[in-house]
Wavefront OBJ file of the C-alpha trace (Angstrom):
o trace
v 0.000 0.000 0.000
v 2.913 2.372 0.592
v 3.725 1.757 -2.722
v 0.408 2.703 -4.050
v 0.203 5.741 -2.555
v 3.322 6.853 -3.427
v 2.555 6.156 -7.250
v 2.086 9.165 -9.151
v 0.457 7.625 -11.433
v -2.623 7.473 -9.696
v -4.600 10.099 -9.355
v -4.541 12.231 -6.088
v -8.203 11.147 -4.687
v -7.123 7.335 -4.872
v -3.213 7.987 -3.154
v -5.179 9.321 -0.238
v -7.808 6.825 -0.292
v -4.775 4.139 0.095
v -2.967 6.165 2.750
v -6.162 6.198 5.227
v -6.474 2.377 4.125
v -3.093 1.565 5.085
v -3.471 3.485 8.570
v -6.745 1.782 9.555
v -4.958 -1.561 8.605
v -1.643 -0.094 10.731
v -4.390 0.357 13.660
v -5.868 -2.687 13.737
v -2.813 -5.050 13.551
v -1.343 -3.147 16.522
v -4.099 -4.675 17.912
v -2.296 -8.130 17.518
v 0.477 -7.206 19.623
v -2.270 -7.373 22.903
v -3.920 -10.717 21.484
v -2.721 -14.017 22.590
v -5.163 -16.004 20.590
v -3.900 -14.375 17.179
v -0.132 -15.763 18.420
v -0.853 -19.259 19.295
v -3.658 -19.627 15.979
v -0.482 -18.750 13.749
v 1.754 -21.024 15.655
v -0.511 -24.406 15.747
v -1.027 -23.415 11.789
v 1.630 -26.306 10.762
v 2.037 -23.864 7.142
v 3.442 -21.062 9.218
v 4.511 -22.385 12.865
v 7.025 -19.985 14.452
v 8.605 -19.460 10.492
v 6.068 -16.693 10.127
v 7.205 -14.777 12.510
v 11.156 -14.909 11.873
v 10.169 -14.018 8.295
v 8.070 -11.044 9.459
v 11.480 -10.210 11.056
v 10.203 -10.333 14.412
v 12.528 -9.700 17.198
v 13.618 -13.127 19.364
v 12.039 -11.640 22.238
v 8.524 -11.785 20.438
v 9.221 -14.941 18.812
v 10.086 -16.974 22.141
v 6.826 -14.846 23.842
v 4.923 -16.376 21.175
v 6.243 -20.006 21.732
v 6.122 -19.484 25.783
v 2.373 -18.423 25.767
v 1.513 -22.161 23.367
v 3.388 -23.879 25.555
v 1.801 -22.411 28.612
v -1.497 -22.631 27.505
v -1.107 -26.142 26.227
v 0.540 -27.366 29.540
v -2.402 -25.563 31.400
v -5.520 -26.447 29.700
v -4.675 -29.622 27.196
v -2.057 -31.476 28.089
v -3.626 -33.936 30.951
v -6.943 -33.544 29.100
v -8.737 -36.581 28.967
v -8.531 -38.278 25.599
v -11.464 -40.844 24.894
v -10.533 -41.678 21.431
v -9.213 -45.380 20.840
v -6.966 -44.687 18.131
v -4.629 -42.611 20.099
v -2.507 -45.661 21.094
v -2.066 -46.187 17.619
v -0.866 -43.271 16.924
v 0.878 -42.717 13.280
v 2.930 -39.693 11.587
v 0.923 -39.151 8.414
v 3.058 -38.050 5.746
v 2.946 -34.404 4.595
v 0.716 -33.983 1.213
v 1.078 -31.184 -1.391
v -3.200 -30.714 -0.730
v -4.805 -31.876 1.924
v -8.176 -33.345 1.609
v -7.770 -34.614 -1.652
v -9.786 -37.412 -2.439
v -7.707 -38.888 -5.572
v -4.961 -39.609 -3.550
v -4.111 -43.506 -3.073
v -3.820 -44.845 0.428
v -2.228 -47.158 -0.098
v 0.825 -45.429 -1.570
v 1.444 -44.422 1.917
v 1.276 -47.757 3.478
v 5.473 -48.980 3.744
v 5.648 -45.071 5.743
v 3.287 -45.308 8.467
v 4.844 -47.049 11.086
v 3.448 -47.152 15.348
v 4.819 -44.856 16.934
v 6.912 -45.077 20.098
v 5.097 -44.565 22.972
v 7.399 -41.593 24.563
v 6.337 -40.016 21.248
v 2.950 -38.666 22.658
v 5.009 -37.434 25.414
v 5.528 -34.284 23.737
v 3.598 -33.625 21.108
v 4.710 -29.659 21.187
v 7.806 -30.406 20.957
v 7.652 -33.022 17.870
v 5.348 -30.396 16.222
v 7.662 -27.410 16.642
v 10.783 -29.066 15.446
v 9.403 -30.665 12.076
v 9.355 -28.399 9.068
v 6.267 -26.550 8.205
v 3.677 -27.956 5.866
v 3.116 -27.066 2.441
v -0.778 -27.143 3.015
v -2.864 -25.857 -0.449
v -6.314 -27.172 2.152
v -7.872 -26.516 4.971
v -5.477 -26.082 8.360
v -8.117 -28.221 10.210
v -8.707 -31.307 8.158
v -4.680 -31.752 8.623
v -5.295 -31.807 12.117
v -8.168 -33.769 11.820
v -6.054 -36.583 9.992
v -3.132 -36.278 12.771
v -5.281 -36.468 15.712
v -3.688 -39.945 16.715
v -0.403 -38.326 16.493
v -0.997 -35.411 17.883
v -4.170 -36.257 20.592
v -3.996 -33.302 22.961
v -2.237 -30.641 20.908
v -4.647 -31.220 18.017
v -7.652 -30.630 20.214
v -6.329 -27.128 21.109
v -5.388 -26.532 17.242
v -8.999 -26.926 16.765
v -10.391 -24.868 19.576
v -8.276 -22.564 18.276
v -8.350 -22.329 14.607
v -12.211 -22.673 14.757
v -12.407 -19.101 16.085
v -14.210 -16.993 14.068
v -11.958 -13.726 12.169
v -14.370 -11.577 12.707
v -17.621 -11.716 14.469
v -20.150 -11.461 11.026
v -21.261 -14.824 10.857
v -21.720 -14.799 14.987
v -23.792 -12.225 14.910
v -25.540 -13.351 11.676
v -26.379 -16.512 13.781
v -27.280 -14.547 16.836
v -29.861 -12.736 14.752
v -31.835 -15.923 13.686
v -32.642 -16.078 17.064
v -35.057 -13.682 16.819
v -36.804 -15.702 14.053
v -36.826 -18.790 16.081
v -38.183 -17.204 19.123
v -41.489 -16.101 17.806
v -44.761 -15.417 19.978
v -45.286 -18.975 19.683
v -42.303 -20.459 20.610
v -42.074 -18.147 23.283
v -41.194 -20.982 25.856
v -38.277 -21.976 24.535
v -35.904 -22.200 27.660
v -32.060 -20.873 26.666
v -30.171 -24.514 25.869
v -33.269 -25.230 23.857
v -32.577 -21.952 22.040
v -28.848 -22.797 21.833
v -29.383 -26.409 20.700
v -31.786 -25.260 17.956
v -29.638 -22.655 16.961
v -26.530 -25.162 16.270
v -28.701 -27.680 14.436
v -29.240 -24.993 12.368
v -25.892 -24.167 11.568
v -25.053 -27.917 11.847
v -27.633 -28.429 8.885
v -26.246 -25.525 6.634
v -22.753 -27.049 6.698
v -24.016 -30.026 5.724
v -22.685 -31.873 9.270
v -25.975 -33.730 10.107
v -25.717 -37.249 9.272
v -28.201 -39.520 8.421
v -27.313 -41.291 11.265
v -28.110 -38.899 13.501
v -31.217 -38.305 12.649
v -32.483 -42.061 12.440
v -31.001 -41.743 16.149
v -33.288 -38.766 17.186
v -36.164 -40.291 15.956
v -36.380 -42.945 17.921
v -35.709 -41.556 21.373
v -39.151 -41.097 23.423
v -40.948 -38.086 23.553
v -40.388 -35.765 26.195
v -43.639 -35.717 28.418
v -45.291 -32.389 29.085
v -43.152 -29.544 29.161
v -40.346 -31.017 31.286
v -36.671 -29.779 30.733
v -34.475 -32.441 29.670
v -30.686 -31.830 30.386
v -28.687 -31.987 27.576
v -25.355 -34.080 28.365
v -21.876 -32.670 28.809
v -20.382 -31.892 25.575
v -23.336 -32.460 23.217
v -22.436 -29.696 20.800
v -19.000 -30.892 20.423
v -18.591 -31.521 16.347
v -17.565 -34.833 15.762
v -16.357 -35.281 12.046
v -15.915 -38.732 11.653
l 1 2 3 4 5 6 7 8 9 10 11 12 13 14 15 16 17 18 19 20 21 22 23 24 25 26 27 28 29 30 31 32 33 34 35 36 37 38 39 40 41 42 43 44 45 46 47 48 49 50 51 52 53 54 55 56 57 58 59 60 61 62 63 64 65 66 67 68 69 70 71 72 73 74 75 76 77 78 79 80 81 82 83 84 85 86 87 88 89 90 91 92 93 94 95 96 97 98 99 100 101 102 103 104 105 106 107 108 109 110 111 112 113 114 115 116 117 118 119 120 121 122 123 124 125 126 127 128 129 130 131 132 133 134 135 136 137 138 139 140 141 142 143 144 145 146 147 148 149 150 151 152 153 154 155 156 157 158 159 160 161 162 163 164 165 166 167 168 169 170 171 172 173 174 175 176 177 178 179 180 181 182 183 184 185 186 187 188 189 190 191 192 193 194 195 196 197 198 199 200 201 202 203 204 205 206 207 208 209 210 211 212 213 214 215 216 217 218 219 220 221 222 223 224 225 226 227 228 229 230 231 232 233 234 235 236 237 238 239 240 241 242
């Protein structure tokens, strides 16, 4: 943008337009310095890592800020975190892919690499992660977590309680103002987790994450009798792509 609005050969109306584009910009990435979330998101993103930053040409006092808060958060609030998944003691090292997600890719052509890991392995999965090279990832950030999750079983649940945060709060509030069409004068009743569970079905549905399954499931549970509150279980609207 400096560039730009430096360039003569633009008129005068546009090189100013640029220059109060490049200071709102300037503003709000200050803003970065203050956020821990944006620090650790860019870390557990295996393209970027701590790389970005010593590109950006970030000082080593930021960069090892940036890898103390991860670690700290990871030791704090994932790291003895209960893992129910049974694949976890089978835990493989995928190989890296040039696009993740594909779906012409060949299994099998992978098959002589994957190998069990040693069990001192899942010891420290922050560590493993930090000192293998960054990823060449064309896909989605999350589905390669999604496909390490038996390597990586407690640092790949923070990757994706992390990377799942929404940029900006558009489609929150988009959600947040269905709510209004849900709740009309007849469905006035509605207690707040039946609002909240309705609300994420919704959502769910859009993103086409409701499976068949789950709906065959739902409709044979009894009905609920009268206008009792059920409880909805710990962890219901955790996403489970499987």
């Amino acid at each position: 943008m400096t560039t730009y609005s430096c360039n003569k050969k633009f008129s005068p109306s546009i090189r100013a337009a640029v220059q109060l584009a490049k200071k709102t910009l300037d503003r709000y990435y200050q803003l970065t310095d203050s956020s821990e979330v944006y620090r650790i998101a860019m870390v557990l993103h295996p393209h970027h890592k701590l790389f970005y930053f010593k590109s950006a040409g970030w000082e080593d006092d930021w960069i090892n800020t940036a890898e103390a808060l991860v670690r700290d958060e990871f030791e704090r609030s994932y790291l003895d975190m209960e893992i129910e998944d049974d694949d976890v003691g089978m835990a493989v090292d995928l190989p890296a892919k040039p696009a993740v997600g594909a779906s012409c890719s060949n299994i099998f052509d992978s098959m002589p690499a994957l190998a069990p890991s040693k069990s001192t392995d899942l010891g420290n999965e922050l560590d493993r992660y930090l000192s293998a090279d960054v990823e060449n990832i064309t896909a989605n950030a999350i589905a390669w977590w999604h496909e390490r999750h038996a390597s990586y079983p407690h640092l790949s649940r923070m990757a994706m309680d992390y990377l799942t945060i929404p940029a900006t709060s558009v489609d929150v509030e988009h959600l947040f103002s269905h709510g209004r069409l849900l709740l009309t004068h007849v469905h006035s009743c509605l207690s707040a987790e039946s609002t909240h569970a309705l609300l994420c079905l919704s959502a769910w549905s859009h993103l086409n994450l409701v499976k068949t399954e789950d709906v065959l499931k739902v409709a044979t549970l009894p009905d609920v009798q009268g206008d009792a509150e059920v409880e909805l279980e710990d962890g219901w609207d955790r996403i489970n792509v499987n």
